[in-house]
Structures are given as structure tokens and as C-alpha cells.
C-alpha positions, 0 to 999 in steps of 0.5 A: 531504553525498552521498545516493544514491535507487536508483530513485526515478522512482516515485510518492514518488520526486520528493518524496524527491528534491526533499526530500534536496536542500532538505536541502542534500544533493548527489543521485545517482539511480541506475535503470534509465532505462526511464521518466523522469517529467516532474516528475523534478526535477534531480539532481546525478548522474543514472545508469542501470544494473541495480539487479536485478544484483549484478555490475552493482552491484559494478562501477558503486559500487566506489569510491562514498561516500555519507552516505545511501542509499535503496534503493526499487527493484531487490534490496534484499539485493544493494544493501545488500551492495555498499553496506556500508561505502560509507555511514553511512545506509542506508534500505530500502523494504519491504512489509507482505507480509513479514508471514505471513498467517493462514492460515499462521500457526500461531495463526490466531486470534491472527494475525487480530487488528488491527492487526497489531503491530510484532512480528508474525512474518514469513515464514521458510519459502520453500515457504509464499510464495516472495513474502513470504518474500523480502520478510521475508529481505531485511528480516532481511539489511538489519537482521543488517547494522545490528546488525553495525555495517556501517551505520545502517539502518532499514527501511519498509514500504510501503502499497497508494499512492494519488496521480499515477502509482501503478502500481497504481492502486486507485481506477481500477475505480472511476472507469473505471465513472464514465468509463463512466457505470456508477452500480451499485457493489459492496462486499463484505459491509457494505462496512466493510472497511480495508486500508493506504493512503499518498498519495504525498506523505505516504509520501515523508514518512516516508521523510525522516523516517526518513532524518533522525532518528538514533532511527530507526536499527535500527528498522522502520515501517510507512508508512501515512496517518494516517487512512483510510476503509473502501472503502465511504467512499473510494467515496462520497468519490469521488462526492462530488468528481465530483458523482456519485450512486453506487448502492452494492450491498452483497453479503453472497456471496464472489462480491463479491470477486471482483467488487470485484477491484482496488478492495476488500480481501477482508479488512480490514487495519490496521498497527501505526503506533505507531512513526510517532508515538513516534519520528518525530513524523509527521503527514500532510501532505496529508489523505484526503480531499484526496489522493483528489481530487487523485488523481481529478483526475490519473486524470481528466487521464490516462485513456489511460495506464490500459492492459491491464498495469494492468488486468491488475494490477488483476484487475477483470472489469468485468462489469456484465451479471453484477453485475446478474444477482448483484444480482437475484438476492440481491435476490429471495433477499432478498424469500424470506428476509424472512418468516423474519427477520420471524418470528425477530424477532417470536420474539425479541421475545417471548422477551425480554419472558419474560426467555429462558423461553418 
């Protein structure tokens, strides 16, 4: 048996690698040989090229056979087009950012509700998110060629990872403040907010699964952990395992977001997994709380890889000058409010003891 992985050098890259190849398949990894991870493992076929550029496809795959391709990296569409009748499996990785946000939808309401289904519509107009549109275009080609018979496919979208060499590693703010000795945390709002996560190892899962199960054929998924933390959790996990007493701040003011950049969602978010169970059975492999460590222990072991790109990818502002400032300030607000709760509650009381007659 002949897989081909078109990129993985990523985070779940060397777990897929090393699971097609204890399923007795022959491996080809095909990428664009910018960065080679020391935990790689060895593949029968080790090729470089442009996964981005359609002619560069043609030419390097004219005369390829596979049984199974994973295409994780570079254009979909165009690898899925060059590989049509060249393999019987064909598995796209994909984002839930294929999914229209509410604010584009045209029930709001209705598309605010969690979690958001298997059937949820995706983008179809360019000019409202060129981004998600293209993610959800090159989603409808890879399935359009499924129902014409050109292959088996089945697409997976892809949580917000966590785990060794997560490009964008979301728990780094968080622990550059430890590094930094910074105790002073801030969560939006109540700090109750969930948005979709996958450790690495457990996403890789997913993809052998799928890449297993014929039931899985025309289907999509969407890849996350089986069970997750709100950020306000994940925090205190994280100090848990560094022996480290946060003080975690809430704060009820948008400006929150916008100082929790990179870290906390500014909404919650949560994925329809049903297929996950139904079809392919899944479980974690490895659990939360045990990726979480294993992901603080390698960030700790790797400090200096975090340079101005993540940072950059990441968006937070590290002010803590202005955290404190906004911190005292809600504070004192706080000390002018309290009266006014304090007389509203006594008012309530003394409606509820009237049965709501004053």
C-alpha cells in the first residue's frame, strides 16, 4: 500500500507519518522542505516541491499511484485536482473557519447557537470573508469530486492545536507572563468562555481514523479533544502544573479582549463532534490535562523558538502597565457601584417577600 502526506512537517505531521507507516503502508511526504523537524521519522519517499502551485503538482505527480493521500498543507483544490485518478483515498485537512460567522448569517440568532452543527452553512459569497470562503469553496470541490466518483474523500476540520511545535501557540502569552514573573492575569468577562482545541497527538488520531474507516468516505469532521476547559480553567491548570498562584482578574469591559489577544476567545465556540463518536468510534488518546503539560513542559524546554512572527500571530500586547491601570479602574467603579447593587438587592428582597406587589 502507497500513501502520499502533502506536507505533514507540522504538529500532527510526524504522528500520522509514523501511524501510516505501522499500518504497513509505504510513505511518500512531499513539502516545500523550508523546515525539517528533528522528530520526522523516516519515510520511504522524502520529496520537496511547491504544494501551492498547480503546474508544479502536474509535473512532479504525472505518473503517481497512491492508495491513500493526505493533503494537510498547500491548496487543497489544486492538490485534489492533480490527484484525481491517481488514488482511491483522498483526506483534506480544513478549518471550521469555512463556517459563516453570525454576524454574516442571515439568522443570527439562530447562528449563534452551540454548538454549531454539522450542517451549519458555510461561506459562498467571496466578498463577505475572501478567507473563509475559500476555505469552504475548496471544502465543496474535494466533496463535488467524492459524489462524481473520482475518488473516496472526506474532509477534517482542524481545531485551534496545542502540543510541541504549534505554530500558533496559544498558551504562550500565558506563559511568557510566568517566564516573566507577571502573576496579574486577565480573562474576559467571567472567564467561562470555550473555543475548539485539539492536542496534536489526538488530532493525528483522527486523521488515521478517518483514513481507516471506509464509513468515513463523503463525510466531514470536526477534529477537536473530547473534552475541554473554559480559558479561565486552562489558566489554573497551567499554574497547577508550574506550581504558580495566578491572580486571575476578570473583566466585565471589551477592552478585556483586546488584552487577552492570543489567549481567550472573544466569544465561545463549540463544534458539533458527533461524527467523531458515530462513525469512527474516537477517543482521546492523550487527555486535557496531560497535553497541557506536556505542551508547558516543551514551551518551557523552547523558549527561544517564540520569536516576533509568533508574537506577531498572536496579537497580545503584553501591557501590563495598562492592565493595571484598567484593573484599578474597574475596581474603584466597582467600590461606586456597590451601593446601588446593594439597594437594588435590599428592593428585590422586599418585592419577593410582597409576591411582586409593592
Amino acid at each position: 500500500m502507497k500513501a502520499l502526506v502533502v506536507g505533514g512537517t507540522g504538529p500532527t505531521g510526524p504522528y500520522i507519518l509514523e501511524g501510516l507507516k505501522e499500518r504497513g503502508y509505504e510513505v511518500t511526504i512531499y513539502h516545500r522542505g523550508l523546515h525539517e523537524p528533528d522528530d520526522l521519522p523516516e519515510v520511504a519517499h522524502h520529496e520537496h516541491g511547491d504544494p501551492f502551485n498547480l503546474d508544479t503538482l502536474k509535473e512532479h505527480f504525472a505518473s503517481a499511484k497512491f492508495d491513500l493521500v493526505i493533503s494537510m498543507y498547500g491548496r487543497l483544490r489544486h492538490v485534489a485536482s492533480v490527484l484525481s485518478g491517481k488514488t482511491e483515498r483522498f483526506v483534506g485537512i480544513g478549518g471550521s473557519a469555512a463556517y459563516i460567522n453570525p454576524q454574516h448569517a442571515e439568522n443570527s440568532i439562530a447562528a449563534q447557537s452551540l454548538p454549531i452543527l454539522m450542517n451549519h452553512p458555510t461561506y459562498g459569497n467571496r466578498d463577505i470573508n475572501p478567507f473563509g470562503f475559500a476555505v469552504a469553496n475548496s471544502e465543496r470541490r474535494l466533496m463535488e469530486m467524492h459524489e462524481r466518483g473520482e475518488f473516496e474523500a472526506s474532509l477534517i476540520r482542524y481545531p485551534t492545536l496545542y502540543g510541541p511545535r504549534t505554530p500558533r501557540q496559544w498558551l504562550w502569552p500565558i506563559m511568557r507572563r510566568y517566564i516573566e514573573g507577571r502573576r496579574r492575569i486577565i480573562v474576559p468577562g467571567d472567564g467561562s468562555h470555550i473555543f475548539p482545541t485539539g492536542y496534536s497527538e489526538n488530532i493525528a488520531e483522527i486523521v488515521l481514523l478517518v483514513s481507516d474507516k471506509k464509513e468515513a468516505a463523503g463525510k466531514i469532521f470536526n477534529a477537536v479533544d473530547s473534552r475541554t476547559h473554559t480559558i479561565k480553567n486552562f489558566i489554573k491548570l497551567v499554574g497547577e502544573i508550574l506550581d504558580y498562584e495566578w491572580e486571575i482578574v476578570e473583566v466585565n469591559h471589551p477592552i478585556g479582549h483586546r488584552l487577552a489577544k492570543g489567549y481567550a476567545p472573544e466569544a465561545s465556540k463549540m463544534l458539533d463532534d458527533t461524527p467523531l463518536k458515530t462513525i469512527l468510534e474516537y477517543k482521546d488518546v492523550v487527555p486535557v490535562e496531560e497535553g497541557i503539560k506536556r505542551t508547558v513542559e516543551w514551551i518551557l524546554n523552547n523558549v527561544g523558538s517564540f520569536d516576533q512572527s509568533i508574537e506577531s500571530l498572536l496579537g497580545n500586547p503584553y501591557a501590563y502597565e495598562l492592565e493595571d491601570l484598567v484593573v484599578e479602574t474597574l475596581a474603584n467603579a466597582d467600590d461606586e457601584l456597590n451601593p446601588l447593587l446593594e439597594r437594588v438587592q435590599n428592593e428585590l428582597v422586599i418585592q419577593e417577600f410582597r409576591g411582586g406587589q409593592y
